[in-house]
N, C-alpha and C positions, 0 to 999 in steps of 0.2 A: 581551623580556618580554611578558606575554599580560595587558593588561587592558583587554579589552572588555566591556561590561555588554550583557545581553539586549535592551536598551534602544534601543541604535545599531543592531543587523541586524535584531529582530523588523519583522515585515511589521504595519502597522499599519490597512490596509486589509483586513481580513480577510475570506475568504467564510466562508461558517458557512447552516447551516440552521436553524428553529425547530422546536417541535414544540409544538401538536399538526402532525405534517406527514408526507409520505409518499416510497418508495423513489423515486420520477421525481423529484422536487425535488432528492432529493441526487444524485441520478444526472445532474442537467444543472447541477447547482453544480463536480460534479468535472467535466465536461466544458468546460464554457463558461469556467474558470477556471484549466484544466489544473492542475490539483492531486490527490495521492492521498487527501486525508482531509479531510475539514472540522469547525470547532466547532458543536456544539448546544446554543441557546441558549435561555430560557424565562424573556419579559418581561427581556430584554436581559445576564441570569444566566447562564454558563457551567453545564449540565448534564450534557454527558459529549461524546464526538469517534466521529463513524461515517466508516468507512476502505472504499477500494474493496473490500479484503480482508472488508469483511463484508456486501458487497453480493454477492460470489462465492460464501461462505461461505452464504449466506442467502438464494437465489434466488425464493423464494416470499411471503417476508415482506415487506410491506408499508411497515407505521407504524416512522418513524422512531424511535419512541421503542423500538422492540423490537429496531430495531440498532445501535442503539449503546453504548458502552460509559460504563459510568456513574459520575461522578468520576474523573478521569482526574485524570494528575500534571499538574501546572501549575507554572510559575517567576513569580517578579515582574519587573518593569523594571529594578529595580536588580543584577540575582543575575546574577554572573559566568555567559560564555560558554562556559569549562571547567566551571562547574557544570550548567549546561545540555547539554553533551557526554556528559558522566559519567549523569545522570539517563536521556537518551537510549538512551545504550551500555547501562549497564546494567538496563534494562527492555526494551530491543530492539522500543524503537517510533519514531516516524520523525518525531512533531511534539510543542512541547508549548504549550497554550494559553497565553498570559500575562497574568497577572489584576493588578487592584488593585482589592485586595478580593475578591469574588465575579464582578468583570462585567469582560466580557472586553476586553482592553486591544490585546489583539493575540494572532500565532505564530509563535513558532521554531522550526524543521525543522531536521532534518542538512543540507540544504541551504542553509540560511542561516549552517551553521558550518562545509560544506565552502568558503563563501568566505571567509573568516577564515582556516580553511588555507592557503588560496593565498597569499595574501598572506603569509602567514609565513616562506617561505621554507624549510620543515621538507626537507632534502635527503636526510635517510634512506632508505634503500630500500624498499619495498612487501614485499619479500621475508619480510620476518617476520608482514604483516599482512593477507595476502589470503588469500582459502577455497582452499584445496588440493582439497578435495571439493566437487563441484557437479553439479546434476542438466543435464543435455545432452539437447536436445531434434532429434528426425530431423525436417526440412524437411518431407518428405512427410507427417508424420500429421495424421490430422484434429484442426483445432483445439478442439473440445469434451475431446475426449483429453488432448489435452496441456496444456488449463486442469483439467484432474480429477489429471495427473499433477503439475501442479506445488501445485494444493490438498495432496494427499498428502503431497506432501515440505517442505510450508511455504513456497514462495520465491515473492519475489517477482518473478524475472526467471531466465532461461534462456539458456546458449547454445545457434543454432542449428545442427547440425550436417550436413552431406549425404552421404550413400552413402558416400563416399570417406573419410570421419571429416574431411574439411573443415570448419574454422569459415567459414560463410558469414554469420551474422546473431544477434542475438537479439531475443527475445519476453518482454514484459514484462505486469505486470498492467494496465498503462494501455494496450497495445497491445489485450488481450483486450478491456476496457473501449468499447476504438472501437470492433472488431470483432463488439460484440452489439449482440443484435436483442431488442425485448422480445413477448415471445408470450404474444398470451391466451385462452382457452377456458373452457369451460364444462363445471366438473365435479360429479358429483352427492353430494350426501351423502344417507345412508338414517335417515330422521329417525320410520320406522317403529315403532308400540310393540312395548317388549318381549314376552319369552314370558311374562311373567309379568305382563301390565297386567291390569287388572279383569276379568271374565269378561265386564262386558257392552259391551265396549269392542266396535265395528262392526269385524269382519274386514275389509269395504272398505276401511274408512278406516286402520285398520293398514298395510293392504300399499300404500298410494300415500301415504301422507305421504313424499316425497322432496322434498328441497329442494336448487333448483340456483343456481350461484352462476357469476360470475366469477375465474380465478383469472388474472393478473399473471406472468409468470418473466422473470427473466435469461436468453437464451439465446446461446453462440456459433454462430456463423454453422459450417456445415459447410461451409470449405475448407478447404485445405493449411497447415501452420502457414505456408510460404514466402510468403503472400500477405499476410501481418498483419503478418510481423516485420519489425526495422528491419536495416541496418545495424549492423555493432560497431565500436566504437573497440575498440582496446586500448592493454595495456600490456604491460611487461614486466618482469621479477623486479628489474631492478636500476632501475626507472623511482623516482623519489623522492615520497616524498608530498606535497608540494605541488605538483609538476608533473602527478601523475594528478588532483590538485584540479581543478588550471585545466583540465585534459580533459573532467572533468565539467561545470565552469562551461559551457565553451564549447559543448558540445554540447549541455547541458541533458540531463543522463542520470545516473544515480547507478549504475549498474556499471559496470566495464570488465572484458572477458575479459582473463585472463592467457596470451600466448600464449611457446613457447619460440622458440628462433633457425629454426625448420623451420615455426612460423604453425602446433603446433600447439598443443589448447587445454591450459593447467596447471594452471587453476584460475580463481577471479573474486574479482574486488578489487570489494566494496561501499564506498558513502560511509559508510554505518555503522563498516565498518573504521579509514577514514581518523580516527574518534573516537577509537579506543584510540590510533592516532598521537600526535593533539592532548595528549590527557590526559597519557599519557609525557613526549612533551617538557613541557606543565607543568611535571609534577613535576620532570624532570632542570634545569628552569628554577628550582626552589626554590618556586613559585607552588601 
C-alpha cells in the first residue's frame, strides 16, 4: 500500500531565486545546486518556477521575472505522493513547489517520487511505459545544432548515436547547461526621429540619435555533440519499474535509452514515465 505524504521526500532545503533578480543568478543556482528548475520567490512568497528550459528558450532575456512562469501548481505537506505524481504526469513538468499557505515550504520533483518507486518493488515491465519514439542525436554535430534540434522537438535529453547507428551516449539539457558560455556585445538600436517628426527638428541630430547598449546571451560552445555528452545507462523492454527506478537513483539521471538484445536503440524510458507506473499500480492497489 502507498501512503506517503509529500511531507517525508520533499527537499526542504530549497534553492530558489528572488526577484527583482537576473538570468546569471539563476544560471549559477541551477549549477552550483545541480538542479533543472528553481522557485521564485518575493519577500519569502512563492511567485512562480524558472526551468533550465527557459533559459534555453530565452537566450537574451535578462530579468528573472520575465522567465518565469508565473503561479505555478503547488502541493501542500500533507497531500499524498500519488497526488503529487498525478499533478506532475499530468501537466508534464518536473517539480512542484510545496507551500503552507503562500510561502514556500519546500520541493517535490519526479525525482524525489522516482525514489519512492524504488522502494516499492513495482516488478511490471517498462514495456508498456517507455517512448517508442525519440529524437537520436549523430555524435559529430555541432552542439548549437543539436541544442536548436532538441528545442524543436521539445526534449529534454537525447540519445547519442555514431556513424554506424551505435548508441554510444546521451546529451541532456543539463549537459548543454555546462557546456555554455555566456557572450556579450554591443548592439545598436536606431533611436533616430521619425519621418514624420516636426519640420524643425535638426537633420543632425535625427540621423545620430543611436543608442548602444550591452546585450547578455546563452551561447553553446561550437564542438562536437561527443565532447558534452555522457555515457548511457540502459534498459530493457522486460527491465521492471522499480529496478529502472534504482538505475536512475544510482546514477542520478532521469532517462534510460531502451535498447534491444543487438544494443540497439528502441526507444527511452523517462522518470516521468515511471509516474504513469506509480499511479496504475495505485489504483490497482485500491488507493
Amino acid at each position: 500500500m502507498i501512503d506517503v505524504r509529500v511531507k517525508e521526500v520533499m527537499v526542504k532545503d530549497v534553492a530558489f531565486v528572488s526577484i527583482p533578480g537576473s538570468r546569471d543568478q539563476v544560471l549559477k543556482a541551477l549549477k552550483e545546486r545541480h538542479v533543472s528548475g528553481v522557485p521564485v520567490v518575493k519577500g519569502g512568497v512563492l511567485v512562480g518556477m524558472v526551468t533550465r528550459t527557459d533559459l534555453l528558450r530565452n537566450p537574451e532575456e535578462d530579468q528573472t521575472a520575465l522567465l518565469m512562469t508565473r503561479d505555478p501548481l503547488v502541493v501542500k505537506p500533507d497531500d499524498s505522493v500519488v497526488e503529487a505524481a498525478r499533478l506532475l504526469a499530468e501537466n508534464d513538468i518536473r517539480r512542484l513547489p510545496v507551500v503552507e499557505g503562500s510561502i514556500l515550504a519546500g520541493i517535490v520533483s519526479v525525482a524525489d517520487i522516482v525514489r519512492v518507486i524504488a522502494d516499492l518493488e513495482i516488478k511490471r515491465p517498462i514495456e508498456r511505459h517507455f517512448e517508442k519514439t525519440t529524437v537520436a542525436i549523430w555524435d559529430e554535430m555541432p552542439l548549437p545544432v543539436a541544442g536548436t534540434v532538441m528545442e524543436y522537438a521539445d526534449v529534454q535529453a537525447s540519445p547519442v548515436l555514431d556513424s554506424d547507428l551505435n548508441l554510444v551516449g546521451i546529451i541532456s539539457d543539463r549537459d548543454l547547461i555546462n557546456a555554455s558560455v555566456i557572450e556579450d556585445s554591443v548592439e545598436m538600436s536606431d533611436m533616430s526621429s521619425a519621418s514624420d517628426e516636426d519640420e524643425w527638428s535638426w537633420e543632425s541630430t535625427r540621423d545620430t540619435l543611436n543608442f548602444y547598449y550591452g546585450v547578455s546571451r546563452i551561447a553553446l560552445r561550437k564542438i562536437p555533440v561527443k565532447q558534452a555528452m555522457v555515457p548511457a545507462v540502459t534498459a530493457i523492454k522486460s527491465s521492471g519499474v522499480s529496478e529502472c527506478a534504482r538505475a536512475m537513483m544510482r546514477n542520478e539521471i532521469d532517462q534510460l535509452p531502451v535498447v534491444t538484445a543487438h544494443q540497439k536503440l528502441a526507444g527511452m524510458l523517462k522518470d516521468s514515465n515511471l509516474l504513469w507506473a506509480l499511479i496504475e499500480h495505485s489504483l490497482e492497489a485500491g488507493i
